[in-house]
C-alpha positions as CSV (number, residue, x, y, z in Angstrom):
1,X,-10.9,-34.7,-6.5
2,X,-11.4,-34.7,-10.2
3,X,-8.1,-34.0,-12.1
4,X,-7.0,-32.7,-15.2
5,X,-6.5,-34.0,-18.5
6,X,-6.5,-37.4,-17.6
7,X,-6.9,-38.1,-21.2
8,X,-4.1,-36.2,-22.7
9,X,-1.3,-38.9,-22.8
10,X,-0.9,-41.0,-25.5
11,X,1.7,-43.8,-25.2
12,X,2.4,-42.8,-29.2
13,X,2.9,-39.3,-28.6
14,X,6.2,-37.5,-28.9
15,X,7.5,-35.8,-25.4
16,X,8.0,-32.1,-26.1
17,X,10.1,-30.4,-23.4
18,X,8.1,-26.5,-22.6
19,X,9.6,-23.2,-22.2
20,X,6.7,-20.9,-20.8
21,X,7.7,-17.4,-20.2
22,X,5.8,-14.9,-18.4
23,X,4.6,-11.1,-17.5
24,X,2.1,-9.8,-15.4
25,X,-0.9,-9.3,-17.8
26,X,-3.4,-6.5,-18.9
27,X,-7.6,-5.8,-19.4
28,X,-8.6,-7.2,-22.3
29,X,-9.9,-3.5,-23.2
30,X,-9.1,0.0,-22.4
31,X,-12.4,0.2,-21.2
32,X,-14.0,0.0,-17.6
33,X,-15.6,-3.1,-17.8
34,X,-12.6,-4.9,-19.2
35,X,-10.7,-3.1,-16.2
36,X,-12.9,-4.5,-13.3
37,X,-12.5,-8.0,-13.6
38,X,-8.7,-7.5,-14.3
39,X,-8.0,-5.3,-11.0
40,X,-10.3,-7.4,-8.8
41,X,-8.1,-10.3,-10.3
42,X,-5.0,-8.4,-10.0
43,X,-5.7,-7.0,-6.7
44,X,-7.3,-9.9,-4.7
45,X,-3.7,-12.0,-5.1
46,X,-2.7,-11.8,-1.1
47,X,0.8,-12.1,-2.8
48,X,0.6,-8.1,-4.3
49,X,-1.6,-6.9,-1.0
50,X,-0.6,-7.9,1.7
51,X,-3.3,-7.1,4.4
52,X,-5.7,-9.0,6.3
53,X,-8.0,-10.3,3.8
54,X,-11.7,-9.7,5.4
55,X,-10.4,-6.0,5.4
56,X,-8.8,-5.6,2.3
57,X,-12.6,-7.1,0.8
58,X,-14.3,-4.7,1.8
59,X,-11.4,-1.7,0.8
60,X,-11.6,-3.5,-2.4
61,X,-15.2,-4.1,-3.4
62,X,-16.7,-0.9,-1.7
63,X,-14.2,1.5,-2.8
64,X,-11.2,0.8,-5.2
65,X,-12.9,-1.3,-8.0
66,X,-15.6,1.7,-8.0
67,X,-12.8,4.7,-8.7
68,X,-9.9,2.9,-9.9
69,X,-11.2,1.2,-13.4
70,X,-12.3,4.2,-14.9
71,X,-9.5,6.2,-13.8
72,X,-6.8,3.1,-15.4
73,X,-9.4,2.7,-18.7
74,X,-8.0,6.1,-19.6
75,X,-4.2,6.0,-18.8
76,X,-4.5,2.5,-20.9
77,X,-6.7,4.4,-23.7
78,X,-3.6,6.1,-23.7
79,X,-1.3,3.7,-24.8
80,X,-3.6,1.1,-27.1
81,X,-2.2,0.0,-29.9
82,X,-3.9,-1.8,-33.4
83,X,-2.8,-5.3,-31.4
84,X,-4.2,-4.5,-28.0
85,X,-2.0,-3.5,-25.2
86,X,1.7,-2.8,-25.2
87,X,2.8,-5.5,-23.0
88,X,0.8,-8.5,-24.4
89,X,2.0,-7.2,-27.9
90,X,5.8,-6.7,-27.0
91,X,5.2,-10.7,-24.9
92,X,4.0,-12.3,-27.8
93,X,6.6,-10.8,-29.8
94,X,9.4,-11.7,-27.6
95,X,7.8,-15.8,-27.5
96,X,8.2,-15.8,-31.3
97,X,11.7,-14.7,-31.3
98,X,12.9,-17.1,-28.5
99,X,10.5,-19.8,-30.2
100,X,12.5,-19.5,-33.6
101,X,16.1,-19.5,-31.5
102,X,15.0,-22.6,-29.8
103,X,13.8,-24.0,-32.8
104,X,17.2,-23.5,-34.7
105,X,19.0,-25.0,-31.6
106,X,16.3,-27.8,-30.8
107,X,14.2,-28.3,-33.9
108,X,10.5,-29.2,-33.1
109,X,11.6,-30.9,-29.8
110,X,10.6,-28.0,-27.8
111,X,7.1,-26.2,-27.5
112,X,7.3,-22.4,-26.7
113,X,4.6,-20.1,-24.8
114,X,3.5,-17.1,-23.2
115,X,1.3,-16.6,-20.4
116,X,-0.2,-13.6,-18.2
117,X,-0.7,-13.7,-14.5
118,X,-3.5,-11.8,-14.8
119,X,-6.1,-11.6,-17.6
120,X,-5.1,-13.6,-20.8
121,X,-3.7,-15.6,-22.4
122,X,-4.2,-17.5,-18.7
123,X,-1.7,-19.7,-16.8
124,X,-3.3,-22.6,-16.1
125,X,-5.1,-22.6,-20.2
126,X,-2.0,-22.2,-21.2
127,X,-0.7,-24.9,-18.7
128,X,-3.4,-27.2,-20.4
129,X,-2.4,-26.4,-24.5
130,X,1.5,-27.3,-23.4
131,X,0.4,-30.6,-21.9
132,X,-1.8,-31.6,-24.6
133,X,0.8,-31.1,-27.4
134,X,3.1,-33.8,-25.4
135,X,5.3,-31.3,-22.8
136,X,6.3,-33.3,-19.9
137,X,9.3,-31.2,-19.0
138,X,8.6,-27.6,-18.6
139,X,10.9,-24.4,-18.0
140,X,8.9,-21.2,-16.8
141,X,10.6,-18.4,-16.7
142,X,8.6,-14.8,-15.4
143,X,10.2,-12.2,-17.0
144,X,10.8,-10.0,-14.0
145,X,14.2,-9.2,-13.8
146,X,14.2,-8.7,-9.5
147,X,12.9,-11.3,-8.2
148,X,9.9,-10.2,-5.9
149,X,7.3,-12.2,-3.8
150,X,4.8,-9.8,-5.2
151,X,5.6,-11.2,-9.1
152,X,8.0,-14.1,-9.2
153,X,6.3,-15.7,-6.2
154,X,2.9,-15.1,-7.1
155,X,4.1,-16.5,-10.9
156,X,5.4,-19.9,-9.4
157,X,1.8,-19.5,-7.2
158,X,-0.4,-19.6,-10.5
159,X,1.6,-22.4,-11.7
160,X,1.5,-24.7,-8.7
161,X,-1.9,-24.0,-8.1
162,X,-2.5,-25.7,-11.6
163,X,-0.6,-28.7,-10.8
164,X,-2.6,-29.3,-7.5
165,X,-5.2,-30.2,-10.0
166,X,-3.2,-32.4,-12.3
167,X,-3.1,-36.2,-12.3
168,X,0.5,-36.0,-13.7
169,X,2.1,-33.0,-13.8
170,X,5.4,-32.2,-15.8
171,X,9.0,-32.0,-14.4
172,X,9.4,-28.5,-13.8
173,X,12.2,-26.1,-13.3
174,X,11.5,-22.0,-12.7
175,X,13.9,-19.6,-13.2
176,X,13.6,-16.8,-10.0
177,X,15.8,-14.0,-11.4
178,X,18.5,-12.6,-13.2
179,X,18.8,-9.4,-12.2
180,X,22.9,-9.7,-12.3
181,X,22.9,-12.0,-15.1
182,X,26.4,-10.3,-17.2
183,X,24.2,-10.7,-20.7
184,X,21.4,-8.9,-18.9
185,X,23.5,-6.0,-17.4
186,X,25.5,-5.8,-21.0
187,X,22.4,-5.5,-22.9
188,X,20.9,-2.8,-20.7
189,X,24.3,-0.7,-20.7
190,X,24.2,-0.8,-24.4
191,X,20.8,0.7,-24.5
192,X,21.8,3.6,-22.8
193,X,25.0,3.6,-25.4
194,X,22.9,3.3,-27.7
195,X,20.9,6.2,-26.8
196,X,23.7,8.4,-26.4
197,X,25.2,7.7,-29.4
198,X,22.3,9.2,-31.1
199,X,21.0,12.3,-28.0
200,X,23.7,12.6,-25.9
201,X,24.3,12.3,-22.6
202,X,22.3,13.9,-19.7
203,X,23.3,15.4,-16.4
204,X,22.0,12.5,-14.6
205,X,20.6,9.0,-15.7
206,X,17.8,7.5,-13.3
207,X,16.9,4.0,-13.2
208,X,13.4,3.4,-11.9
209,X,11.8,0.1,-10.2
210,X,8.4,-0.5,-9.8
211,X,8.2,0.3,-6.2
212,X,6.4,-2.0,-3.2
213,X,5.4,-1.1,-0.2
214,X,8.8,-0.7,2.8
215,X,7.3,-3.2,4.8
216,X,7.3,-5.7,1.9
217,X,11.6,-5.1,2.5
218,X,11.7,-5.5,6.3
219,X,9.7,-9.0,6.0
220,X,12.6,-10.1,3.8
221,X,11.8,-9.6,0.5
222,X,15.1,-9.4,-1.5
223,X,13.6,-7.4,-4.6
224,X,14.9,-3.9,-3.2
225,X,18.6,-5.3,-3.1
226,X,18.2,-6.5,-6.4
227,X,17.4,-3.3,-7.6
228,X,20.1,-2.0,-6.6
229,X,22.4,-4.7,-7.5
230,X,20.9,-4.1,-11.3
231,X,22.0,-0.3,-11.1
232,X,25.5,-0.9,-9.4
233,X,26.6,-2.7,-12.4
234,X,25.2,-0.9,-15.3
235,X,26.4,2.0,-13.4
236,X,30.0,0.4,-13.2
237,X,29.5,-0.7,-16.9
238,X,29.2,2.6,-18.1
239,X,31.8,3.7,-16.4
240,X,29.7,6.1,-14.6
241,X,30.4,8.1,-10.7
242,X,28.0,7.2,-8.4
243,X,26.7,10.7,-8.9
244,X,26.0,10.4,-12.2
245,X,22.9,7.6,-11.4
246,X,20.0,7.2,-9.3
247,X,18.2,4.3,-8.4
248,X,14.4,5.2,-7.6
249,X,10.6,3.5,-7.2
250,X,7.8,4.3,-9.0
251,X,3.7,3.4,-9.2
252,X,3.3,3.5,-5.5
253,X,-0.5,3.4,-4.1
254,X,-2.3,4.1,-1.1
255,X,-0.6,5.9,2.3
256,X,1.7,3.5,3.8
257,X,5.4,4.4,3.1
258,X,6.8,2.3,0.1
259,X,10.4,1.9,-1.6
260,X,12.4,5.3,-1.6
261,X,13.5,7.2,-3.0
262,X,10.1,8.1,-5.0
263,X,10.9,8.6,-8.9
264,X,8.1,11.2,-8.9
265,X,9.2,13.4,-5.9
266,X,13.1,13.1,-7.5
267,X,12.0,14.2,-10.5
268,X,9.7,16.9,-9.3
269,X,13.4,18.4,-6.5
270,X,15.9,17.6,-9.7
271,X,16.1,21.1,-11.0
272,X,16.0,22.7,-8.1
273,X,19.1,20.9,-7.8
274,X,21.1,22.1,-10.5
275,X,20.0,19.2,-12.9
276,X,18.6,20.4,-16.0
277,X,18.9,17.0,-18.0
278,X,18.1,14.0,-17.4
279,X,17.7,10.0,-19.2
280,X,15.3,7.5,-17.5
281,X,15.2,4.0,-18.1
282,X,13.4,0.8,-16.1
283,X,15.8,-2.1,-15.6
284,X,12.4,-3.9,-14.2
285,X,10.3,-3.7,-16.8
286,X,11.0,-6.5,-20.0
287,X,8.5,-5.3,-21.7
288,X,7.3,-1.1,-22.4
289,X,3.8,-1.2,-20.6
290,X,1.4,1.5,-18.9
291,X,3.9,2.1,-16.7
292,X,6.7,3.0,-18.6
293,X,5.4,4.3,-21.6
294,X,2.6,6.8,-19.5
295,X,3.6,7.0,-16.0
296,X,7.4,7.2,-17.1
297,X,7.3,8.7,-20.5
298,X,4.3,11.3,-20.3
299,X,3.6,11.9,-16.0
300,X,7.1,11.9,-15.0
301,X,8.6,13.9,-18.2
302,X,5.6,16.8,-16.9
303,X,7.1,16.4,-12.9
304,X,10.5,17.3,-14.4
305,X,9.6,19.9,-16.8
306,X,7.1,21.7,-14.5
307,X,9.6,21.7,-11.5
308,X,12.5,23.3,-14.2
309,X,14.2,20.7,-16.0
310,X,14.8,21.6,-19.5
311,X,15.4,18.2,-20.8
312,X,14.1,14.9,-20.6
313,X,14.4,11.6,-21.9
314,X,13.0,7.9,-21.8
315,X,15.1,5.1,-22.8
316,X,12.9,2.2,-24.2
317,X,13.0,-1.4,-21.8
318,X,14.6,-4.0,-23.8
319,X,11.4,-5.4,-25.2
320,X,11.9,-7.7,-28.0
321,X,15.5,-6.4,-29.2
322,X,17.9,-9.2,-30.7
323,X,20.4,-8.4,-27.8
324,X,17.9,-9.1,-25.0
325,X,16.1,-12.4,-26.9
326,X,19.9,-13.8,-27.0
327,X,20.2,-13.0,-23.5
328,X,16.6,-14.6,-22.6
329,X,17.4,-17.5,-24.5
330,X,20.9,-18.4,-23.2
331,X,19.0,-18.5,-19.8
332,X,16.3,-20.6,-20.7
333,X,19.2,-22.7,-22.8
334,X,21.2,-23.0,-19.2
335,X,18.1,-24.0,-17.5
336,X,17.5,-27.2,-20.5
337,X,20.5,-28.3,-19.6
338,X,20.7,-32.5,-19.0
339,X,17.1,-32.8,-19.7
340,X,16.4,-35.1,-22.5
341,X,13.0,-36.6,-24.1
342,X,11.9,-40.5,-24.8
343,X,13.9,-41.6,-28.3
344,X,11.7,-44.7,-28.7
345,X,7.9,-43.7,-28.9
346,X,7.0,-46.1,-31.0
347,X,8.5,-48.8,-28.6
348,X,7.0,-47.3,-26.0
349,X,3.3,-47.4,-28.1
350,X,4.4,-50.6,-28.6
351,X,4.7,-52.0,-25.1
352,X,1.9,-50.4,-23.4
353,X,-0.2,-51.7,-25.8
354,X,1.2,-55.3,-25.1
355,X,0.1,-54.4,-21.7
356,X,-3.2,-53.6,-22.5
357,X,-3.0,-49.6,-23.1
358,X,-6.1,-48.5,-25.3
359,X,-3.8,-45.4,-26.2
């Protein structure tokens, strides 16, 4: 095997120690061709489908990639923005602040990234710029909340899969999840303080998960208790009845049963319930994307409205606020902890090149 980057150490180099963080990615485009190669990408990981693989090829090639791109081009022509995409803007906005707080704390010691699963910036290219500037010690941390085998596991997937092809890989340490992290649950309750403070309250706050599908849940996959965990203690931190809150799934495809309750079908039986208002926000999401912003803030507001509701809301993910960086950073702080870099590198230079070291 032929492995990477075999001439990226210098013995004269200064060790940098690397905090990568993480989402899931988006096209390059809102266009059709730009959404091809990112759902065949996105869609091929046996890690998000989970079905026998000869069968889910052909599904995949002779029928989704030739109705689903167009179909997402639009929803994302929706939600462009002047600096592409929602969620690579609000990632590469949330590296630079936690880049400037670990530079404060750690001056130029410490080398700070983003990456997407799928599409770009890539994990392994990214992988590759780390290394060269001197990281031998690296943190990832996906920024999914719940941890899932569909995300975090497919996350900790991309990055081994690198290292299989790496001479000498760095020390590494990957944070799963911290979906009851206190600083995490605080800074979500004081969104939705936030948001009263200035709309009011509503007859019933939802919090909605991306969903997966049931069987994902009965095969072990702890992301569904997590969930719930997550809206337990916001729930508690707002001081709020356990009828005041609902803890749905949203973004389900294809016929199999997924994760219930549905946020659409909730939204669309609300009224007909007696609720006439209500507040959703996505304790999931780091990061407003297609999903939130369209399928939460336009699709879903229509279900409620439609069905009778008279009032609806959507309370913004955390994105890059100063509340959820601090958070973000004390867990990426906690997982630096005891790690230290070479002091001597010019004694080091020095004695490998006694030894013969060309570099």
């Amino acid at each position: 095997m032929k492995y990477k980057n075999s001439n990226y150490f210098t013995h004269g180099q200064a060790d940098k120690i690397g905090v990568l963080v993480t989402n899931l990615g988006t096209p390059q485009a809102p266009t059709k061709q730009a959404l091809k190669p990112y759902l065949r990408e996105f869609l091929s990981d046996p890690r998000v489908v989970e079905v026998p693989r000869l069968l889910w090829w052909v599904i995949l090639n002779g029928v989704i990639l030739n109705i689903r791109p167009k179909r997402s081009a639009e929803a994302y022509a929706a939600v462009w923005t002047d600096d592409g995409s929602p969620l690579l803007a609000i990632t590469r906005k949330q590296k630079d602040a936690i880049e400037a707080r670990c530079n404060a704390e750690y001056g130029d010691n410490v080398v700070v990234d983003f990456a997407m699963r799928y599409g770009q910036p890539a994990v392994s290219d990214v992988i590759n710029s780390m290394l060269s500037q001197g990281v031998r010690k690296l943190v990832v941390l996906p920024l999914y909340p719940q941890y899932c085998a569909s995300t975090t596991a497919s996350t900790f997937d991309a990055v081994a899969a690198d290292f299989t092809h790496r001479r000498w890989m760095p020390e590494l340490r990957f944070i799963t999840h911290y979906h009851d992290n206190p600083a995490y649950i605080t800074a979500l309750a004081n969104s939705v303080r936030e948001h009263w403070a200035k709309e009011g309250r509503a007859d019933k706050l939802i919090m909605s998960y991306h969903g997966i599908p049931k069987r994902y849940l009965t095969n072990g996959d702890p992301y569904h208790c997590e969930c719930y965990k997550t809206s337990r203690l916001v729930g508690e931190a707002l001081g709020l009845s356990a009828d005041e809150y609902m803890t749905t799934f949203q973004s389900r495809f294809g016929r199999e049963e997924w994760l219930k309750p549905y946020t659409d079908e909730t939204l669309k039986g609300l009224p007909g319930q007696g609720v006439r208002s209500v507040q959703v926000m996505c304790p999931g999401f780091s990061a407003d994307c297609l999903e939130t912003i369209e399928e939460i803030g336009e699709e879903n507001r229509e279900y409620f409205i439609e069905a009778g509701g008279e009032r609806y809301e959507y309370i913004p993910a955390l994105n890059d606020g100063t509340e959820h960086i601090e958070m973000l950073f004390d867990l990426i702080k906690t997982n630096l902890h005891g790690w230290a870099i070479e002091p001597d590198i010019a004694g080091r230079e020095q004695s490998a090149k006694a030894l013969g070291a060309d570099r």
